[in-house]
N, C-alpha and C positions, 0 to 999 in steps of 0.2 A: 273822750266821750264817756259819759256817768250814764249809766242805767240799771235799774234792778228792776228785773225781769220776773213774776213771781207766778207761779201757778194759778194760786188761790189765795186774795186777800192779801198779807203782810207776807206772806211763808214763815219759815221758822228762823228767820238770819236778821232780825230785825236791827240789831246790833253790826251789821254789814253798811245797811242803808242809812244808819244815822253816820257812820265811819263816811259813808260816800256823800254825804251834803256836809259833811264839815257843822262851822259853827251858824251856816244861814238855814233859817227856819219860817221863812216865810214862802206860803203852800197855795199852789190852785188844786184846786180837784174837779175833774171833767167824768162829768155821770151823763154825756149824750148816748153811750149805749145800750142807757136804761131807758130811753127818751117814747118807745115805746110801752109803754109801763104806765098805767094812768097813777099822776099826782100823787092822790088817797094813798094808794098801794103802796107807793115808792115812801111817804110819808109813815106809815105804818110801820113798814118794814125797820126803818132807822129808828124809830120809835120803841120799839119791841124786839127788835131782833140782832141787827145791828149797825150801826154809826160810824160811817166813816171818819166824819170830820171827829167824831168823840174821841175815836182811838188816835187818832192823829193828834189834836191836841192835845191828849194824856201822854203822850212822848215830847211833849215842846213846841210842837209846831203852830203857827199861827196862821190858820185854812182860811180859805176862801173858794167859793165856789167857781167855776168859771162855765159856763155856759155857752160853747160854740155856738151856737144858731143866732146869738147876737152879733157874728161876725161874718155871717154867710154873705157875699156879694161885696165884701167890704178891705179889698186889698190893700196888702200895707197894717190896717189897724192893730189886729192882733200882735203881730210884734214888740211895738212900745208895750202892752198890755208883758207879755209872756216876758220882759225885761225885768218886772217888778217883781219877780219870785225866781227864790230860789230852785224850786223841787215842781216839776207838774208829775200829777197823779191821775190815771186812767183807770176806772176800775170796769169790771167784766158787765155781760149784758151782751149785745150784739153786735159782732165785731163789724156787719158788712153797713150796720148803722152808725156807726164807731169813723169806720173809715170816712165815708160820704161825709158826717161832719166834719172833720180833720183836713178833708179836699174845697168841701165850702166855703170855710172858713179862713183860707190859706196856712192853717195852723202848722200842715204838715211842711212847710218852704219853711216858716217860721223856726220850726223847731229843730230839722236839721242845721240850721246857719247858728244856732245858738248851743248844738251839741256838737260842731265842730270845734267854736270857741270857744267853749268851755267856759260858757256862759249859766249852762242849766245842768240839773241834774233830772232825770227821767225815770218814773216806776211805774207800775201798774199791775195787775192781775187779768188773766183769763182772754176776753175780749182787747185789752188795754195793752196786751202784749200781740197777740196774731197780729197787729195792722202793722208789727214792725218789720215783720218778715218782708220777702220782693213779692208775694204773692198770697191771695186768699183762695187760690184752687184749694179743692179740700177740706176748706173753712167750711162749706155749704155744706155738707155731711154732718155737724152739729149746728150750725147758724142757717137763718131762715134770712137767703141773701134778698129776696123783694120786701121785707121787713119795714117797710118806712110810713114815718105820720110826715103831716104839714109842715113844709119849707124845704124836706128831701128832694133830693133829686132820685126819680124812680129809677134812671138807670146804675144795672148794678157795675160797681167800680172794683174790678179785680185784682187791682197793683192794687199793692202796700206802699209803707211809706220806702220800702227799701235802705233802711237803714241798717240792719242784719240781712245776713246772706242767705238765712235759712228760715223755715216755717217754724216755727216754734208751736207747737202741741200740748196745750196745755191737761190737767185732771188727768194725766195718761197713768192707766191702773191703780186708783184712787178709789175711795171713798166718795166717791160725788158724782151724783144722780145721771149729768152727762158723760162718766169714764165710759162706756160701752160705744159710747159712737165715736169715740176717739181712736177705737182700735179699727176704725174704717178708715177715717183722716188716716193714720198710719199706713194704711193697708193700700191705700188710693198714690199716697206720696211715691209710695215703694214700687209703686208699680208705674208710676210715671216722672222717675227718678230723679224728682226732687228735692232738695236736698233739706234737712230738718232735722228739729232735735224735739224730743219729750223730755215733757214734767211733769213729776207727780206733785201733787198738793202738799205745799212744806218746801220745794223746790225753788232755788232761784238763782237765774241765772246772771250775771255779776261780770258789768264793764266798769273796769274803773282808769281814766286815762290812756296810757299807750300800754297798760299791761295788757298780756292775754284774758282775754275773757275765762271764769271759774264759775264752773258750775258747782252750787252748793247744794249739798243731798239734805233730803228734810231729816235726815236719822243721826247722818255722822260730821265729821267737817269739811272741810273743804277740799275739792278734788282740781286739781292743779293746771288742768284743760278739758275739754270735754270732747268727745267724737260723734262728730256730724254722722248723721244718721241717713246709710242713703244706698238703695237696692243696685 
């Protein structure tokens, strides 16, 4: 199993992530949990501020967008689709909208039978990371879990994909505008003994095949295992 797990954006091991996709460079990028977010805005933003796909293919990669909600009710399809790339990319927004597409969509059956096989490699930031944990308790503390536009399903979905065993926390004592309410997420997990790890922004956390998973510090290099966090 490939993933890189990032706090915020790329983190700082960008050099990890291209090591973990090898020589394939063909990219979807899944922005459903910005799907909230009218058009103009989301348009603006990449326009001005910043560009996914730009930085992605200023590294080699050759992006495409993928859009769940063209797959919502439609089992089976996304599969042969997620075959055709190498790397899917999830970035931040809203994880409990994040998820819901991932469950509509069948993406998330899809993507574990293809991170068993070692068929794909998997990244993401922020929201793109919490849906992998076994659970979004705690999520709700910085995500607004009724959050949903047209083709959602209103009810809110609390499993993750359960792919990792732990919550993953992301912006935890960061520079970045939601680090404060993460020290509730923290604060909630701990006290309902959960088990989970934090990351600060620069952070990422780093599966690559049968090794142990490395969590890499956004300051120094790499630290050899990491300890699940848990009251």
């Amino acid at each position: 199993m490939r993933l890189y797990l990032s706090s915020y954006r790329l983190g700082n091991h960008i050099d990890q992530l291209l090591n973990l996709v090898g020589s394939g460079r063909r990219m979807a990028i899944i922005q459903n949990a910005l799907d909230f977010i009218p058009a103009e805005d989301r348009k603006r933003y990449s326009e001005t501020i910043y560009d996914i796909h730009g930085v992605f293919e200023a590294l080699g990669f050759k992006t495409q967008p993928l859009d769940l909600r063209n797959y919502f009710g439609k089992k089976g399809e996304i599969a042969s689709t997620l075959k055709e790339f190498d790397l899917i990319w999830a970035v931040g927004g809203n994880a409990f909208l994040l998820n819901r597409a991932m469950y509509q969509s069948s993406f998330d059956k899809a993507l574990i039978h293809l991170l068993e096989q070692d068929e794909i490699a998997y990244g993401g930031w922020s929201a793109g990371i919490c849906v992998m944990g076994p659970t979004l308790k705690g999520i709700d503390l910085c995500d607004k879990p009724h959050q949903i536009v047209q083709g959602y399903d209103a009810e809110i979905r609390w499993q993750g994909l359960g792919i990792i065993e732990h919550v993953l926390v992301p912006h935890y004592r960061s520079d970045h505008p939601e680090a404060p309410m993460m020290e509730h997420v923290v604060a909630y997990l701990k006290e309902e003994e959960i088990p989970y790890q934090t990351l600060q922004d620069g952070d990422v956390l780093l599966y690559n095949g049968q090794e142990a998973p490395i969590l890499l510090n956004r300051d120094a290099g790499k630290v050899s295992s990491f300890n699940l966090n848990k009251s």
